[in-house]
C-alpha positions as CSV (number, residue, x, y, z in Angstrom):
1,X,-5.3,43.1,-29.1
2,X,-5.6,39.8,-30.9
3,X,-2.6,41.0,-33.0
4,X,-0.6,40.3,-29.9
5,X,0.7,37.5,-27.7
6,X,2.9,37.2,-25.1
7,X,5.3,34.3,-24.3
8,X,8.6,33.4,-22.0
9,X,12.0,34.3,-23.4
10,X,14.9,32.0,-24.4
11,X,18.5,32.4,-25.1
12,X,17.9,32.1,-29.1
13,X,15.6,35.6,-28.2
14,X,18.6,37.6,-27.2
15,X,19.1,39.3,-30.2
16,X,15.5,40.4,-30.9
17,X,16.0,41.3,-26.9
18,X,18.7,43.7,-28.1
19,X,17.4,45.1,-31.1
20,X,14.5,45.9,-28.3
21,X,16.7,47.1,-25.6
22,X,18.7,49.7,-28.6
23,X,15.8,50.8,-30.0
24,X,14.0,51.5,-27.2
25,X,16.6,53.5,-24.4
26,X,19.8,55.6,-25.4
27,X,21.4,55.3,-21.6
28,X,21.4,52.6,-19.2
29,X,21.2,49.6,-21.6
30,X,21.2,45.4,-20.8
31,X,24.3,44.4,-22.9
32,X,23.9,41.1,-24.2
33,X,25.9,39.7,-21.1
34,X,23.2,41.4,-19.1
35,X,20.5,39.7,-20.5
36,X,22.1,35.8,-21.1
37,X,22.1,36.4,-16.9
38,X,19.1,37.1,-16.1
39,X,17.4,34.6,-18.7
40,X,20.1,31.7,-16.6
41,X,19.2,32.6,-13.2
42,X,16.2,31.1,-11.7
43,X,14.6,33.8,-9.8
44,X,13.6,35.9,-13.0
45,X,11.0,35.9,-15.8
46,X,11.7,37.5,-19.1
47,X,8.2,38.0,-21.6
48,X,8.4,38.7,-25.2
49,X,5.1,40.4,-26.9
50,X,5.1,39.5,-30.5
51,X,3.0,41.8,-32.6
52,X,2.1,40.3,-36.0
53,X,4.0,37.9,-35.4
54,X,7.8,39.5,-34.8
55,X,9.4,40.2,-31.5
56,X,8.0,44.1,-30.8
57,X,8.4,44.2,-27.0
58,X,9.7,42.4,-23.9
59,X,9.3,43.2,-20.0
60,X,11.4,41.3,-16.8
61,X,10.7,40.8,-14.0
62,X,13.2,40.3,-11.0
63,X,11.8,37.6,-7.5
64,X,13.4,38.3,-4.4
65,X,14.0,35.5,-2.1
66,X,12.3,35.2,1.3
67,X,10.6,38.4,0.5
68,X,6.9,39.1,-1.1
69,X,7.8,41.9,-3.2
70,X,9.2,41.5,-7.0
71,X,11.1,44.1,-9.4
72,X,9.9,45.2,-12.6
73,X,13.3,45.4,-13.5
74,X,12.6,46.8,-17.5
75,X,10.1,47.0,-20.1
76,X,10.7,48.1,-23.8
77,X,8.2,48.1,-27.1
78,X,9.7,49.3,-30.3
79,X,8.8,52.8,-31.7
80,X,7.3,51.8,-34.7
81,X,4.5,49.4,-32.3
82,X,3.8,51.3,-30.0
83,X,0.0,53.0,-29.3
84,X,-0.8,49.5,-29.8
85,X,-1.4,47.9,-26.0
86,X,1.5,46.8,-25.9
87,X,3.3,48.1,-23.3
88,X,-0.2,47.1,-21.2
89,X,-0.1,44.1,-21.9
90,X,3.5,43.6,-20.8
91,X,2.7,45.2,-17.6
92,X,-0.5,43.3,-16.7
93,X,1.6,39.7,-18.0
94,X,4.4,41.0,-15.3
95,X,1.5,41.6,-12.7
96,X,0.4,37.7,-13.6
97,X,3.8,36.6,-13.6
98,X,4.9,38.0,-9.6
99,X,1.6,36.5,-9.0
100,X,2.3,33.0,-10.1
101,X,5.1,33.0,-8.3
102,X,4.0,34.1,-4.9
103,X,4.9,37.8,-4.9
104,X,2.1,39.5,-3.6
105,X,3.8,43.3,-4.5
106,X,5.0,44.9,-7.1
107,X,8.0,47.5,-7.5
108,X,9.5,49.7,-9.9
109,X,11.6,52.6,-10.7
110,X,10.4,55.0,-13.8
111,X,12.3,58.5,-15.3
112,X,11.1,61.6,-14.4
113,X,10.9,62.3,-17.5
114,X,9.4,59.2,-18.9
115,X,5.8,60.7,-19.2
116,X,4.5,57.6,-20.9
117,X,5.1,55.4,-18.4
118,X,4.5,57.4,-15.3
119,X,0.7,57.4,-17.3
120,X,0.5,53.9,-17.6
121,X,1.5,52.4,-14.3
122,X,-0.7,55.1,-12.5
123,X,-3.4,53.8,-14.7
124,X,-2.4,50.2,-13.9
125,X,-3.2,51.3,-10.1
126,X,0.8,51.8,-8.9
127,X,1.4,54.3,-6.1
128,X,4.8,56.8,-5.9
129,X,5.8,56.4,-2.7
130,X,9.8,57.3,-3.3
131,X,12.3,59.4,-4.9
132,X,16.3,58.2,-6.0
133,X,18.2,61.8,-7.2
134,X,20.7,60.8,-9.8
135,X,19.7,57.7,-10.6
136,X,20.0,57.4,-14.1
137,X,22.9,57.8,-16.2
138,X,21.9,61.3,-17.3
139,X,22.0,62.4,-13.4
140,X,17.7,62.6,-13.8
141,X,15.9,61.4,-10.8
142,X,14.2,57.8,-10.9
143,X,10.6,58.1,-9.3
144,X,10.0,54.9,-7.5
145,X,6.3,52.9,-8.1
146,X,4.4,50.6,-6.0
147,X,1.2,48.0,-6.3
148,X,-0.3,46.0,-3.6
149,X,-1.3,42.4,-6.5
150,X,-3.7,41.1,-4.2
151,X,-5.1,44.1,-2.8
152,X,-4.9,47.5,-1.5
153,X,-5.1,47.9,2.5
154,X,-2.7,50.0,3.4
155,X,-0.5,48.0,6.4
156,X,0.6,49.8,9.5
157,X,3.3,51.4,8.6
158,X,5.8,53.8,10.6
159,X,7.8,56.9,8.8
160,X,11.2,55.0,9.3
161,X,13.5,57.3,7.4
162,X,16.1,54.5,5.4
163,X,19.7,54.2,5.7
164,X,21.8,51.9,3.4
165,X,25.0,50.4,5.4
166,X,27.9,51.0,4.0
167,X,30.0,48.1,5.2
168,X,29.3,44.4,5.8
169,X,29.4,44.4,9.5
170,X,27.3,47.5,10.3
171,X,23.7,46.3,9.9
172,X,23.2,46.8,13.3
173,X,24.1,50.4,13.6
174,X,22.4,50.9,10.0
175,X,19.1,50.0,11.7
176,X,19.6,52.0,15.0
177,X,20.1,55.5,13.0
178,X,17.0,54.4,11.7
179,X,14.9,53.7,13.7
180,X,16.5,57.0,16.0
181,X,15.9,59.2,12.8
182,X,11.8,57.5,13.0
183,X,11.9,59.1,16.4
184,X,13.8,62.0,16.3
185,X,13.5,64.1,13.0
186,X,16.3,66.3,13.7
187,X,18.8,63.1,13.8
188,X,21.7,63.7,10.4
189,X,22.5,60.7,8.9
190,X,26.3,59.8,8.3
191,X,28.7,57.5,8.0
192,X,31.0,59.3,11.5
193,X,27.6,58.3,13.3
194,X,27.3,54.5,11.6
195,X,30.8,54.0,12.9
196,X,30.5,55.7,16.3
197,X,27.6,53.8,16.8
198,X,29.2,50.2,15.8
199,X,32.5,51.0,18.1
200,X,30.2,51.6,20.9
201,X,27.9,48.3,20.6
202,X,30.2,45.7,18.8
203,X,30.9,42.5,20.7
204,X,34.7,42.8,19.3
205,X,34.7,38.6,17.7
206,X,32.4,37.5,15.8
207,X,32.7,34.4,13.6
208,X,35.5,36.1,11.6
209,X,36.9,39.9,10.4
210,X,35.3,42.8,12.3
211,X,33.2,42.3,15.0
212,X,29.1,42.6,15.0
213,X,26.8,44.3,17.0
214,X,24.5,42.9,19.6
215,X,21.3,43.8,21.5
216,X,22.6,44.9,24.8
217,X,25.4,47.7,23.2
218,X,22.9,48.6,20.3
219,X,20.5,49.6,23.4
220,X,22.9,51.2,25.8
221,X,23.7,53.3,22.0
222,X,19.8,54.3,21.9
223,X,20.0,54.8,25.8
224,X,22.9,57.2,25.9
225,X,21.1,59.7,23.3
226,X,18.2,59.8,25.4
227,X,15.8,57.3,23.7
228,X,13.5,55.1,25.8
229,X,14.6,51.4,25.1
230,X,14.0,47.8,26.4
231,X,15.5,44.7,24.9
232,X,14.0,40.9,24.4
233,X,16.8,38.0,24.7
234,X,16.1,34.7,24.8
235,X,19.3,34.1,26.0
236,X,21.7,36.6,27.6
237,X,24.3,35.1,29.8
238,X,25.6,33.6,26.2
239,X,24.9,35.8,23.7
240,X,26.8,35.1,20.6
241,X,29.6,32.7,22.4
242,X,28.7,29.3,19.9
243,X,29.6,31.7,16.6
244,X,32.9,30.9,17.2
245,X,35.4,28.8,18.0
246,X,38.5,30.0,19.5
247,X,38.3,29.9,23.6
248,X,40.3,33.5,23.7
249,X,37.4,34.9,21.2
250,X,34.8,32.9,23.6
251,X,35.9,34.7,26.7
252,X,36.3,38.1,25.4
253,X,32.8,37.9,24.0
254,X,31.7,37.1,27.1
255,X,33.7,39.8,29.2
256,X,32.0,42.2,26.6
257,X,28.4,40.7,27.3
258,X,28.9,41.0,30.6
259,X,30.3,44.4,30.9
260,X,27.0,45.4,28.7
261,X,24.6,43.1,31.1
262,X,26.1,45.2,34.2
263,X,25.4,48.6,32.4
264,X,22.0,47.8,31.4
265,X,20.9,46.9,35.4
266,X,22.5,49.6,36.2
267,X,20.7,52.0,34.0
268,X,17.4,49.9,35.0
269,X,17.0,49.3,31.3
270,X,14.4,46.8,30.7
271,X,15.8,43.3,29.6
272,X,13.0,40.5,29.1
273,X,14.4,37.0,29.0
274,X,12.0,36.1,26.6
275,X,11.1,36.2,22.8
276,X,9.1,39.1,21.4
277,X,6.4,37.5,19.0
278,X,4.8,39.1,16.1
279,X,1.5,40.1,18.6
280,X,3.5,41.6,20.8
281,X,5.9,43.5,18.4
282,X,2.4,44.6,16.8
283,X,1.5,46.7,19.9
284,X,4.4,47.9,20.2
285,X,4.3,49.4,16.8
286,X,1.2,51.0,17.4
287,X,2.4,52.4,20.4
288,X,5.1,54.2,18.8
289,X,7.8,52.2,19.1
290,X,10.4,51.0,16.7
291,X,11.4,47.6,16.8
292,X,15.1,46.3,16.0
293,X,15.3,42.5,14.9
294,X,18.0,39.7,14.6
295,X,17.4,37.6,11.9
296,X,19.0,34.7,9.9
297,X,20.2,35.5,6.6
298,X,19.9,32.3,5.2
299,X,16.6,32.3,4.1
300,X,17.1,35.4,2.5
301,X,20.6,35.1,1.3
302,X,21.2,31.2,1.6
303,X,23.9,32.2,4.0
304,X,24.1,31.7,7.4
305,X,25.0,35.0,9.3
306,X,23.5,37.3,12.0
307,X,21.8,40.6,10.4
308,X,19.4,43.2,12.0
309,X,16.8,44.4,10.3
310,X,14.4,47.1,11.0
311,X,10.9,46.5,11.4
312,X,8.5,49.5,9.6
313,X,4.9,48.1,9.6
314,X,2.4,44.9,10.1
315,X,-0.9,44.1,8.7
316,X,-2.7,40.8,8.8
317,X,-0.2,39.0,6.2
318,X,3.3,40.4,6.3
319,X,5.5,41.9,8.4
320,X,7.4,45.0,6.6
321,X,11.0,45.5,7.1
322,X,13.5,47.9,6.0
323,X,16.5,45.8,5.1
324,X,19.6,47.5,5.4
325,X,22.2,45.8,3.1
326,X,21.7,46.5,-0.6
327,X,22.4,43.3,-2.4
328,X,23.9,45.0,-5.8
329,X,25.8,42.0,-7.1
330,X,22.2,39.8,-7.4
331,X,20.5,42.9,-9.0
332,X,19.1,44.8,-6.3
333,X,18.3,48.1,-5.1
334,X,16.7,50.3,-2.6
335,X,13.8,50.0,-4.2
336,X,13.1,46.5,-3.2
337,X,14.6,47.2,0.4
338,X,12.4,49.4,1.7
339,X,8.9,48.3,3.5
340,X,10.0,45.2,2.0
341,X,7.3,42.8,2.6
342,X,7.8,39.6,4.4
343,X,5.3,36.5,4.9
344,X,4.3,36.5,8.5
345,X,5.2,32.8,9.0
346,X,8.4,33.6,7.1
347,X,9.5,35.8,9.4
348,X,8.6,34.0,12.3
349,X,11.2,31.2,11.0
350,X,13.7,33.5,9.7
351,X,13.6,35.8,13.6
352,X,16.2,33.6,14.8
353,X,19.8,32.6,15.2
354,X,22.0,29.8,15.5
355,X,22.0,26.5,17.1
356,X,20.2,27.9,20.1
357,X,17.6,29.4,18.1
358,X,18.9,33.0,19.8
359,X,15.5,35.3,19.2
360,X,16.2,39.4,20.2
361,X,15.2,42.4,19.4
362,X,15.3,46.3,20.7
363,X,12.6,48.4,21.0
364,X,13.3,51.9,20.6
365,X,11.1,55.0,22.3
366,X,10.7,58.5,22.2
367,X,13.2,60.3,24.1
368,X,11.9,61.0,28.0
């Protein structure tokens, strides 16, 4: 392959990017908006292979912030060079270039009917381990990749069926059908459920617009369809109250909290004024259970707002996390949210909220 090399793009490559892009796909193409974006943003790389010297191929690569997995967003070698390497070489420079830049997986989506490819990332080592139906343009379905860069133990990882939320305030009840769904098989996902579910475990303020969801009503939720639950709080008597500033929102946030705090004794639901750390939530993975996080989005999302996640799997590196909101505006999809793969000492920051440094999570159980 000496007739080939491999260096960044620049905004002066566009056009050979295009002529790539047109010659290589008939649906879903990068317009040349689409690619003077990603080539400005700073959490992609863009490589050009040059074969004998001209522009014959280019693959990109999209980083994720505060996760460990990257995107291999698109790769393209003209007809006339291909059967050359080149579309190997592209791959292997994306593996080097998630590598470099701390990414310890890699993710894709490929055509079902894109034989080539499906050949040469199974060759490359990448696992299917998904499915999206009507994907493309065309309606076929996109088959959905996956390689372990530094190496291949599989974590522990729980069958956590994933759920997308469909509005900005129900993360919470996003990550409750899910982790229900983990433990009950026969559980229908639906947007009638995500919004019961939020009505019956919002704390009504919030900073601002519709209310969120908090530990105690997401685990009264659980407990009223039968699941085994038990909650971690390292504060409860205040839950939430410093979000906001209004004294009428204060006190109905805490007429809610205690309502919930009353239910749960009541019910002799177990409520542990305590953190859970990442030990603990480990045994309680392999014991079956599901665990339901609060985390800071700023790490993620450089903004600073309460979101649940659902925890899927450990090993001795990462913690793995289904993430329910879909961030489609900086390029993402479900592909990167799913078992998304986060730095143990990353999460350990990112597990907390606010001034108080609020840490809680739900643990749900199989049903009695």
């Amino acid at each position: 392959m000496n007739n080939v090399t491999i260096r960044p793009a620049a905004l002066e490559d566009i056009p050979d990017l295009i002529r790539i892009e047109n010659s290589s796909f008939d649906l879903d193409i990068l317009s040349r908006r689409n690619f003077r974006h990603i080539l400005s943003r700073g959490h992609a790389t863009t490589l050009i292979a040059e074969y004998e010297g001209r522009p014959a191929g280019y693959v990109m690569v999209l980083f994720n912030r505060g996760t460990s997995v990257a995107r291999l967003y698109s790769v393209a070698v003209m007809p006339e060079a291909r059967g050359k390497g080149i579309g190997l070489a592209l791959a292997e420079a994306a593996e080097d270039a998630a590598i470099e830049n701390g990414y310890a997986y890699l993710r894709l989506e490929v055509h079902q009917n894109n034989r080539a490819s499906r050949e040469l990332f199974a060759r490359l080592g990448y696992q299917q381990f998904g499915i999206y139906t009507d994907y493309y343009e065309d309606h076929a379905d996109a088959l959905r990749f996956e390689k372990a860069l530094t190496d291949d133990r599989p974590p522990l990882l729980a069958r956590v069926p994933y759920y997308r939320q469909t509005l900005e305030f129900t993360c919470g009840p996003a990550c409750l059908m899910m982790a229900m769904a983990a433990l009950d098989n026969t559980l229908e996902f639906s947007r009638h459920l995500e919004l019961r579910l939020w009505r019956e475990a919002t704390s009504i303020f919030m900073t601002s617009g519709h209310g969120g969801c908090g530990p105690f009503g997401l685990a009264l939720a659980a407990f009223h369809r039968g699941f085994s639950v038990e909650v971690y709080a390292s504060e409860a008597d205040e839950l939430f109250v410093g979000s906001v500033r209004s004294e009428e929102k204060k006190e109905v946030i805490k007429l809610v909290n205690e309502d919930f705090l009353e239910e749960i004794r009541i019910k002799g639901i177990p409520l542990h004024n305590s953190r859970l750390n990442t030990d603990d939530m480990e045994e309680k993975l392999k014991a079956g259970g599901i665990p339901i996080v609060l985390i800071s989005s700023f790490r993620i999302y450089k903004e600073k707002f309460p979101h649940w996640v659902v925890v899927t799997g450990m090993d001795e590196r990462f913690i793995y996390i289904h993430e329910p909101y879909v961030d489609v505006d900086s390029g993402k999809t479900i592909t990167v949210c799913v078992n998304l793969p986060i730095a143990r000492r990353d999460f350990e920051r990112m597990a907390r909220y606010g001034r108080s440094s609020l840490r809680t999570a739900v643990i749900l159980n199989r049903k009695d």
